[in-house]
N, C-alpha and C positions, 0 to 999 in steps of 0.2 A: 623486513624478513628476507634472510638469504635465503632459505631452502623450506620444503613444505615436504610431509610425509604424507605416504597415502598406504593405507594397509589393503591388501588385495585379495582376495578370496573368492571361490567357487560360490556362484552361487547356485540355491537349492531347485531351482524350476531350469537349469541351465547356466551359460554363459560365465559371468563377474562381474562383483560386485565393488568398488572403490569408497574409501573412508577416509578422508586426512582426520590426523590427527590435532591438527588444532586450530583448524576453521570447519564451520558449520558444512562444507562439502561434501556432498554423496552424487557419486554417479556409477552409470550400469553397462554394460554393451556383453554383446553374444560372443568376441572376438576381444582377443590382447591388440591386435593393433585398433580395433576401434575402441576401445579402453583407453586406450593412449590419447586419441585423438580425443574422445568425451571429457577427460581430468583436465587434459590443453584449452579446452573451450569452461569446463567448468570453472578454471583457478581463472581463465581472463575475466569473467564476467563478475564471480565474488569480487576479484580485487580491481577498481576500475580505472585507481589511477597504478600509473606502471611504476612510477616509485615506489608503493607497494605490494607490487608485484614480485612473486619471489624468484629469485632467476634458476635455480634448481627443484624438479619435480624427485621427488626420489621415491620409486615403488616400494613394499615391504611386502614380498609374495605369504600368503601364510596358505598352507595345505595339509590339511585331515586325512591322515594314515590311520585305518582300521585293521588290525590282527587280529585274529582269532586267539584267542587263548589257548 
């Protein structure tokens, strides 16, 4: 695997929440740089050997805009 998505979003009690898209990883933090660092430690630990390891993280910010009608 060259590269791993994670889709990124507000979450609802605070902070953000992290999802790749196509390994079973979820992680959380209060803060974007410790978001960064939690997906880093998360993507090493799922994938153990580094051949599998994918050399690109790549964010997908998604953010919820509400207007009034």
């Amino acid at each position: 695997m060259s590269e791993i998505i994670f889709l990124v979003e507000d979450d609802e009690e605070g902070g953000f929440i992290a999802k790749a898209l196509s390994a079973s990883i979820y992680t959380q933090a209060d803060t974007i740089e410790e978001l960064r660092v939690n997906i880093k430690d998360a993507v090493s630990c799922h994938f153990d050997c580094d051949e599998n390891k994918p050399k690109i993280i790549r964010l997908h910010f998604v953010h919820d805009e509400v207007m009034a009608a």
